[in-house]
Structure formats: structure tokens, C-alpha cells
N, C-alpha and C positions, 0 to 999 in steps of 0.2 A: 504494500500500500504506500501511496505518496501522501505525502502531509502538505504537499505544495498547491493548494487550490486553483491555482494562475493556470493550471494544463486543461480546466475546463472553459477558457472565452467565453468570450459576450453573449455567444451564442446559447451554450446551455444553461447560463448564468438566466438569460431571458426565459429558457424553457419551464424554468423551477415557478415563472409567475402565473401559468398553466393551473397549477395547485395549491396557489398559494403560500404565505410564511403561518408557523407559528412558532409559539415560545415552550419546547419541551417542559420547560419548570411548571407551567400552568395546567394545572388538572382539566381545565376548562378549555383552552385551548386543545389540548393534546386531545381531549376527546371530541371534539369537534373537527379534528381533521381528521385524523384515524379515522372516524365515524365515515366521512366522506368520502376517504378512498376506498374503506371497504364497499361501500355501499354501490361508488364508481365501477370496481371490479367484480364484484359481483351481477350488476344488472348486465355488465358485456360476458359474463363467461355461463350466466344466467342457475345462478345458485342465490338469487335474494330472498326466495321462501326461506331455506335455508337458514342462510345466516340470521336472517331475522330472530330464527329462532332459539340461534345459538346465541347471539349477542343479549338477548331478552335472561338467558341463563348464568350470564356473568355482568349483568349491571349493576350490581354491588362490588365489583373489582376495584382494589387501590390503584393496583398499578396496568393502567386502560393498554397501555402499547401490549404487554404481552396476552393479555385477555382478548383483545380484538383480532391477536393474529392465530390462537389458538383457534377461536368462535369461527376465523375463517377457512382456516386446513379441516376442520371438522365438517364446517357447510359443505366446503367444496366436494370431501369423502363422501359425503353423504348426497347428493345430488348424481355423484356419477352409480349408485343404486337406481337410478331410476332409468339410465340407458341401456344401451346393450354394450357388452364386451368386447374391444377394439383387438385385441390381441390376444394371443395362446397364454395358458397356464404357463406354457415351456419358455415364450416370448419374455412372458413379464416377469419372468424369474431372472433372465441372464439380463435384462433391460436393467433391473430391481440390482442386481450385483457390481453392474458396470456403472453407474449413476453412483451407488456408495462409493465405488473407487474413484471416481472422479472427482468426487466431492474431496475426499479426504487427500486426491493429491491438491485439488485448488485451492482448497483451502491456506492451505500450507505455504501456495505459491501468493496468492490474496488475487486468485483468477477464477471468480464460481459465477460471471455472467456468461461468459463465454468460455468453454472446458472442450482442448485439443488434445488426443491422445493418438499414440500407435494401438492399435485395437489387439496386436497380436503382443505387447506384452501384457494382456489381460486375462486372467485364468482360463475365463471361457472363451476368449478370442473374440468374446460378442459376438459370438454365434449363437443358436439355436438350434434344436430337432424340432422341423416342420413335420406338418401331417403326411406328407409323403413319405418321410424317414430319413429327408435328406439334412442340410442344415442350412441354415440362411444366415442373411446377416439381423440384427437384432433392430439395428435404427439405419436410416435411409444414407446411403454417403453421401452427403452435404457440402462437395469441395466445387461445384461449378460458381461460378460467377452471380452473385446475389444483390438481396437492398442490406445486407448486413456486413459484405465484402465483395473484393476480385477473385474470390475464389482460394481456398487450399489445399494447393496438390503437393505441397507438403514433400517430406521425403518420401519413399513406399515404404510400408510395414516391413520392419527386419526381419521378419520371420518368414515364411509362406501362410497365409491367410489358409483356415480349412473351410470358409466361406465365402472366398472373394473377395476379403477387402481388398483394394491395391493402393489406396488412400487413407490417412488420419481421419478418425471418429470426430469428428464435431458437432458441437453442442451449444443452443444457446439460450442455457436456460435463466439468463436474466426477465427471456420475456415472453418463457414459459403461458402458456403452452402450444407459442410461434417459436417454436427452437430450433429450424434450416433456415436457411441465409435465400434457399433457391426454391421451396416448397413450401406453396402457403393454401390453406381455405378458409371460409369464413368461420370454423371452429376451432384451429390449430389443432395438429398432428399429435401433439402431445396429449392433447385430452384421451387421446383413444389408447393409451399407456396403461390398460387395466384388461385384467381378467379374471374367472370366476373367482380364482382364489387369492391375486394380488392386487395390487393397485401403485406398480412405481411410480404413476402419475401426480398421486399425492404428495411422496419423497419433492418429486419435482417443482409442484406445486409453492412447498412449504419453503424451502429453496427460493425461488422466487421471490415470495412473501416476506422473509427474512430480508431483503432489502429496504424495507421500509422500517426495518428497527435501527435506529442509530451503530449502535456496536456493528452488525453484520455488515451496515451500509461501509463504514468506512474501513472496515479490515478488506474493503474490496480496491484494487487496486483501479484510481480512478482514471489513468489514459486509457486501458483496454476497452472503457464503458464509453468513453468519450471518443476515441476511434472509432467506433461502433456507430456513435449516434452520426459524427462528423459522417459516414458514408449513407447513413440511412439518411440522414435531410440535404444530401446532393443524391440522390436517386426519386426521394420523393417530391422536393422542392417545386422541379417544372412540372409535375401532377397536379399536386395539390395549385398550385396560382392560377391555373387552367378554370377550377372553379370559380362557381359565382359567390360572392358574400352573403349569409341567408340574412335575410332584409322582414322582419314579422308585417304581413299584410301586404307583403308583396311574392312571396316566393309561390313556388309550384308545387302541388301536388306530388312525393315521389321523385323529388328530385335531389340530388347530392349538389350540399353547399358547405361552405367552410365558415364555422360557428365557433368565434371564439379560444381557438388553436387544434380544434380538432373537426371532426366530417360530421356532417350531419344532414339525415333526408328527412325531408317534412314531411308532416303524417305519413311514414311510410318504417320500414325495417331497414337497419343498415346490412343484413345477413345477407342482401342480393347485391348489394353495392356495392362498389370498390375502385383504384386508379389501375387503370392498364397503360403499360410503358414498356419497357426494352427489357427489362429484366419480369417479366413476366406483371402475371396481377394480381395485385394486393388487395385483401379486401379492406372494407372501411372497417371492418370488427377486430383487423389483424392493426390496422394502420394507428387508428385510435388506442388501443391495449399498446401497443409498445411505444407510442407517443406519452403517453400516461407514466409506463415505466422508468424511463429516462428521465421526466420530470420530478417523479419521487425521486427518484435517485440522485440528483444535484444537490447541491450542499445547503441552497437556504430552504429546499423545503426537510431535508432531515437533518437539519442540526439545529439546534435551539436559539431563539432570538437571544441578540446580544452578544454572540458570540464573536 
């Protein structure tokens, strides 16, 4: 981690006013922003029944930051009960072992938004046993050209892959659960990280979430996060200014406008909307969640006024 704030610019300096400030020391404050971004992340990944009723279960809590982020890994678990299963028993086991290790190496390194690895020094290689009998790979290999990079093609894996990797594992789950640079839907890939008997989605999830807690935020090392953003707001930039400004009592029906720093369709769902450009297409549900994340993650909306 760097303690040098000056690697974030003007730019994400501006992002942080997205979310606003408040002053960690005030109970009243703190729960008034918490409050809002869970409530923000929940309506886009669509767990608000949920949380509602997690957060209803700890409003007598002292200390609101880590009660609101428990109320929300517990929504989240609990809402993905109510879809169907994205992956194998077999998938979400080796997914479930490779995500610990990554964690525990980034951690170390103060690199858990975005986590690069050689796949083949990992126990299971990040493989799987498919239903065929054969083995796959466990997550998609994510080195083409994205809105989150130019791509890593990386060295090849030392070893011989017994699935095919020929490329580094990457991973980004700062903005969970839009974790490829080059693969996106209006639900992100990551949600569908669960099966009957696992769920590394949540791992991932709570991972994510934990940047909104001061400690996690800053043990993260903030150029990686801010290269990240710097590539994603020069790929999204000429998209997004292409829109119109939503104007109340003048816009249209169903149509995508830019509301404030993020997308927004009047009377209508963002899950069909999205920018399409050169690097494929984004949806507004993908664009806005890691617009959001980035904003929490800059220094004045998680560190205490005054500081």
C-alpha cells in the first residue's frame, strides 16, 4: 500500500463527490452513508428485500460499519437461494480454493482488487472435473484487450496446464461480480459462482465489500485501483458524453441518459441498456456498479472528515 495520496488526480479525487464525504467519528454520519451505499448496491445486484431485513436485525449495533457489511454478505447469500445454480459442485469447489489462494497471496502483496496469478502453481491448476469427465478450466481466461486493461498475456504458465490454461488467471474482484476486463452482462459472471453445495460467490462478494471498511480500503495498494479506473474512464468516456443529460419533464420514455455521474433510463430498466464501443458492450448495470466502486474507494469518501 502507498500512503502517498497524490497517485490518485483530480480525477478520482472528483469521483469520491459521486458519494459523497462523511466524518467516520460521527455515528450519524457513518450510518447515513453506509446506509446509502448498501442500499445503492443492493437495488443494482437486486438483494434489497434482503438486506432490508438483515439490516432491521442489527439496528441496535455500536459499531454500524461492520454490522452493515455483515447484514450485507448475509443478504447477498441469501438472495442467491432464490436462483438457480451457475456452476458445478466440482466448479465451485476448485473456484472456492483458488479465490482463498489468491486472496491470501494479495493480501500480502496489498493487491485484492485486481489478483494475477500463474494458474498452474495452484494445487488444482484451476481446473475442474466436468460432467463429461474431462477437466476444464474453473474461470474464463480474461487476458484479451478490455474497459479494465490492454490485455494480459503475461508470461505462459511454467508448468503445462492439464486444462488449457496458456495465460495468467485474472481476477477483478474489486468490482465483483464484473470480475473480466473483456466479458461482461447485465448481471456479472461472478454472481453465477454458486452451486448446490457452495457458494464462492459470497467469498467474492464479501471481498469486494470489505473495501468500503477503512482498514481493508487502505491496506489496498492505491495505483493498481487507480490504473484501473484511469483505463476504464478513457474507454468509457467517448460512450458515456454521446448521451443526453436527463432533463425531469423533458426526457423520453426508455431512454438512456446521464444522471448525475452515472446512467440512467426513465421509466424504464437499466438490465437492457448499456454503451457499445470497441471493446465490446457494457451494460448500464455493469457501468454504474463499478462506477460506484471506484468512488467508494477514493480517499474522501473512506476516510474520515478532517483528516
Amino acid at each position: 500500500m502507498t500512503p502517498d495520496l497524490t497517485c490518485y488526480g483530480t480525477d478520482i479525487a472528483a469521483l469520491a463527490e459521486l458519494v459523497g464525504d462523511f466524518d467516520l467519528r460521527s455515528p450519524v454520519d457513518t450510518r447515513a452513508w453506509y446506509g446509502l451505499q448498501w442500499e445503492a448496491l443492493a437495488e443494482l445486484l437486486g438483494f434489497s428485500q434482503q438486506l432490508a431485513v438483515e439490516m432491521t436485525r442489527r439496528r441496535g449495533a455500536s459499531d454500524w460499519v461492520t454490522a452493515s457489511g455483515e447484514a450485507g454478505v448475509a443478504a447477498f447469500a441469501a438472495s442467491l437461494r432464490h436462483g438457480r445454480p451457475g456452476v458445478s459442485d466440482n466448479q465451485a469447489a476448485t473456484q472456492a480454493t483458488v479465490l482463498e489462494h489468491l486472496t491470501t497471496a494479495g493480501r500480502g502483496r496489498g493487491e485484492l482488487w485486481r489478483m494475477t496469478i500463474d494458474p498452474t502453481t495452484i494445487e488444482t491448476g484451476a481446473c475442474y472435473e466436468d460432467d463429461a469427465g474431462g477437466l476444464s478450466r474453473a474461470f474464463y481466461p480474461d487476458t484479451a484487450p478490455g474497459y479494465f486493461g490492454d490485455g494480459w498475456a503475461g508470461p505462459p504458465p511454467r508448468a503445462e496446464s492439464r486444462c488449457g490454461w496458456q495465460t495468467p488467471l485474472v481476477l477483478h474482484l474489486g468490482t465483483f461480480p464484473w470480475v473480466y476486463s473483456s466479458r461482461f452482462d447485465a448481471t456479472g459472471p461472478g454472481s453465477r459462482w454458486w452451486s448446490p453445495r457452495m457458494a464462492p460467490a459470497v467469498g467474492a462478494f464479501r471481498l469486494m465489500a470489505s473495501f468500503l471498511e477503512p482498514e481493508a480500503n487502505l491496506r489496498q495498494d492505491a495505483r493498481q485501483v487507480v490504473a484501473i479506473f484511469q483505463h476504464f474512464q478513457a474507454q468509457t468516456a467517448p460512450l458515456v458524453t454521446r448521451l443526453p443529460m436527463f432533463r425531469p419533464g423533458a426526457a423520453e420514455v426508455g431512454r438512456l441518459y446521464r444522471r448525475a455521474g452515472f446512467l440512467h433510463v426513465h421509466q424504464g430498466s437499466l438490465v437492457l441498456a448499456g454503451l457499445d464501443g470497441p471493446r465490446g458492450r457494457l451494460p448500464a448495470t455493469a457501468y454504474n456498479h463499478i462506477v460506484r466502486r471506484f468512488a467508494c474507494f477514493s480517499p474522501s469518501a473512506a476516510r474520515p472528515s478532517g483528516r
